[in-house]
N, C-alpha and C positions, 0 to 999 in steps of 0.2 A: 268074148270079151266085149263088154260095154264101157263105151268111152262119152266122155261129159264133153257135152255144147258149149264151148266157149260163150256164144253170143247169152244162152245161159246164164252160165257163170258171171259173167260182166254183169249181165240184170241184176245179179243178186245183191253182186259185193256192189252194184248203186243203193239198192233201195236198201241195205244193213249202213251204208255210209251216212247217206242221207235222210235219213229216219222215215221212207215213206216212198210207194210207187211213184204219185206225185214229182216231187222230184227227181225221184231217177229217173224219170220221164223226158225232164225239161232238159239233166244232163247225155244222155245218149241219144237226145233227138230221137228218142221214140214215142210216140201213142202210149197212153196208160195200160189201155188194153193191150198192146203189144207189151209190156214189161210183165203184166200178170199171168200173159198166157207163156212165158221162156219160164217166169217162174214155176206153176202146175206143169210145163215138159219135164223141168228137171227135178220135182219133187215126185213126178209119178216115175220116171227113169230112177231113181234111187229108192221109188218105196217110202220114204219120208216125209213127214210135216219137216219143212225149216224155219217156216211162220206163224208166229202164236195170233190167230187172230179173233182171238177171242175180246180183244179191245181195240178202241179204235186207234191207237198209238201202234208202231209197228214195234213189234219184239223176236226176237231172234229164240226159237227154240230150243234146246241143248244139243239136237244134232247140228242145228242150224249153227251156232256157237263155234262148236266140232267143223263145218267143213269149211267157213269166213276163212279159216288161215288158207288151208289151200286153194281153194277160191282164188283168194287176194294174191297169191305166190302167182298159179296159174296164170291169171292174166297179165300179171305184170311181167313175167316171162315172154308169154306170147307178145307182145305191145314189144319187149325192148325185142324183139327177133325178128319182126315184122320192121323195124323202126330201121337197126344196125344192115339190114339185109336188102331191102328195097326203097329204103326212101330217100331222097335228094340229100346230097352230100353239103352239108349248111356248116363254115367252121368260121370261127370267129367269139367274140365278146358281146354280151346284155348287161347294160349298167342298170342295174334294179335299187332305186330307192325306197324304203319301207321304214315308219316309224315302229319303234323299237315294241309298244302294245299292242298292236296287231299282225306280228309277227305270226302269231298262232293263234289259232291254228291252221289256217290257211295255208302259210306259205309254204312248211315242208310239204303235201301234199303237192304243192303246186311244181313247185320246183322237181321235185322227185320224176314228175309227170312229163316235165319239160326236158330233162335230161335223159330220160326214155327214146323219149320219141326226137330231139335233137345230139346225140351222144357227144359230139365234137364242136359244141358250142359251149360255153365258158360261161356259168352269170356272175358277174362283180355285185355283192350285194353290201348295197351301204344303209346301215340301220341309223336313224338322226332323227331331230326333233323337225317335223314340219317347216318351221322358218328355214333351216337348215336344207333342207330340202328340196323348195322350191331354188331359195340361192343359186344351187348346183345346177338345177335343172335349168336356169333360168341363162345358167352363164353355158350352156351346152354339155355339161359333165356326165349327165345321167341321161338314162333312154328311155324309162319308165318312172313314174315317180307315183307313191299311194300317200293319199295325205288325210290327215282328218282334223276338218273345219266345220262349221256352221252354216256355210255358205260354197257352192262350188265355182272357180273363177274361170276366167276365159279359157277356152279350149279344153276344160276338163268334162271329164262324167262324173257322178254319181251310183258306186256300188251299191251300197249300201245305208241307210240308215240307222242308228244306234242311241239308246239314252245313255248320258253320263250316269254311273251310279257311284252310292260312296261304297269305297271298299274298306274293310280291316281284318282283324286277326280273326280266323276261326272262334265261333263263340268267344267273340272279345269283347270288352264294358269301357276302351276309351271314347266309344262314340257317344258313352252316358257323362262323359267329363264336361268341367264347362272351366276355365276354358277349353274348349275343345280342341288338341293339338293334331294341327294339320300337316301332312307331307308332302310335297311334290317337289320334283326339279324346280331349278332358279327360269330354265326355259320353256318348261312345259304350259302348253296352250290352256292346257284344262284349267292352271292356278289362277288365272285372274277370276276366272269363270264361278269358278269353285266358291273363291272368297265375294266375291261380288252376290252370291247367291248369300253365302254365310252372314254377311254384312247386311242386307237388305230385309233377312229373315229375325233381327237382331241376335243372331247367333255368337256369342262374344268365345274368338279363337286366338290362335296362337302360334307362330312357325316350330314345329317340331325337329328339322332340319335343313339345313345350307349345303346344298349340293348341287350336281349334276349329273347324280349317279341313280340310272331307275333301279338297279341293285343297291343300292344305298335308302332307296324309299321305301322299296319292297320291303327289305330286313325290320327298317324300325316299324312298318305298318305289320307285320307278321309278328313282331315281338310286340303285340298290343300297347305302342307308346304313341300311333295316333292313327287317324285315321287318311284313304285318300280318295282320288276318283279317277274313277277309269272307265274307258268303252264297257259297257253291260256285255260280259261271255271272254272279256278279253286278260280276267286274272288269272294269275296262277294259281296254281290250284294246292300254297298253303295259302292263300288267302281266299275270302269270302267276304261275297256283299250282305252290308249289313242292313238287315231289316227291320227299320227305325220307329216304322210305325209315327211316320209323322214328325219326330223329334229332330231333325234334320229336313233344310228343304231340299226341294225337288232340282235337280240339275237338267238343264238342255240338253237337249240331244245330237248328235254329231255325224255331220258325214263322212263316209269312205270314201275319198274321192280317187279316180286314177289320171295322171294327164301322162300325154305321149309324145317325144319328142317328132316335129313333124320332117324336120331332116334327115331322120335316121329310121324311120317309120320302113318298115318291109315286111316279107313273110313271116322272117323269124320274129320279132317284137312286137307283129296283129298276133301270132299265133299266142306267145307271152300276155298279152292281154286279152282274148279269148279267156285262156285259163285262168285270169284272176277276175274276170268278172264269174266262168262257171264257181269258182272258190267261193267267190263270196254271195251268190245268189242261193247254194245249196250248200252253207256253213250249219 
């Protein structure tokens, strides 16, 4: 009976996650050369190619395809058994603030990951627009807060960097309108931004919607009746960025920022923040 190497298995379902040794690298803290060489143990112990590497992009094989699911079961198994069985007994609450666009695809991932490995901890998660956000954060409510601005403030980090882009309907033609109607929330940060780019570009626009609802923006942007902007990776996937080819300008770019409450700062909420910086270094 031959049985599959975990530490294996982990290598793989890194570099299928995160499209490349390279980062799976940077996420299990191992050497490149260490992740290549678990991968050729466990493709000569099975006999099979998993990896098409016949281009430089990483590609999943069809047996490769085939064994991702248990893989990803495997581990995750082993992780909560290792987690519920031997490791320090942590019970309590994480106030995690997240604007409502960069939800995904990061957070399930992250979150999934953190209730693994802390089973009896709680995360309260409050999705808001930014201003909103910080407020909370500001008045002690939240433990964690991810915001996305232009600029990162006192005490914060920077995850990530991202271009705004315009989004709309799947092969949709109201970004060819003029005036071109626009949608976003009454509070979302990206609108002035947006419109100040449209205005400056002599872009002659239009409110397409009075809301507060990003299900409310999304629908009329997916029902090609206008267009919006959003973090570049962060739509859903009926909508699509549209490529204008020039006919629209160019929007700023934005950072992910994370700040940490420093009162409530401990093992459980560095480890919470560990894991959203791996999220979003190897998104």
């Amino acid at each position: 009976m031959r049985n599959l190497d975990m530490t294996a298995l982990r290598s793989f379902v890194a570099v299928a996650d995160h499209g490349g040794v390279t980062r799976a690298a940077g996420v299990l803290n191992f050497t490149q050369s260490a992740v290549s060489m678990q991968l050729k143990r466990l493709e000569d112990l099975l006999g099979l190619a998993l990896l098409d590497r016949a281009n430089r992009k990483v590609a999943l094989t069809a047996e490769g395809e085939q064994l991702l699911g248990y893989a990803r079961r495997m581990v995750e198994m082993n992780d909560e058994a290792m987690s519920r069985l031997t490791s320090k007994v942590f019970e309590g609450e994480v106030r995690l603030g997240v604007p409502h666009d960069i939800v995904y695809p990061v957070l399930p991932r992250v979150l999934q990951r953190f209730n693994a490995e802390f089973p009896r901890m709680k995360v309260h998660l409050v999705s808001a627009y930014t201003t909103s956000l910080k407020e909370d954060f500001a008045r002690g409510e939240l433990d964690i807060i991810l915001t996305t601005e232009v600029a990162v403030g006192e005490g914060g980090e920077t995850l990530d960097q991202r271009p705004l882009v315009w989004i709309g309907a799947p092969d949709g033609t109201a970004w060819r309108q003029r005036p071109l109607r626009f949608a976003s929330g009454r509070h979302c940060l990206f609108r002035p931004r947006a419109i100040r780019a449209l205005e400056e570009a002599g872009v002659d626009w239009e409110n397409a919607v009075e809301t507060d609802s990003d299900r409310t923006v999304e629908a009329t942007i997916s029902a090609d009746l206008a267009v919006g902007a959003m973090i570049e990776g962060t739509e859903a996937s009926y909508l699509s960025t549209i490529e204008h080819g020039g006919d629209l300008p160019q929007l700023p770019a934005q950072n992910i920022n994370m700040y940490l409450q420093p009162r409530t700062a401990g093992e459980v909420t560095e480890r919470m923040a560990d894991m959203l910086r791996n999220g979003f270094r190897c998104k």
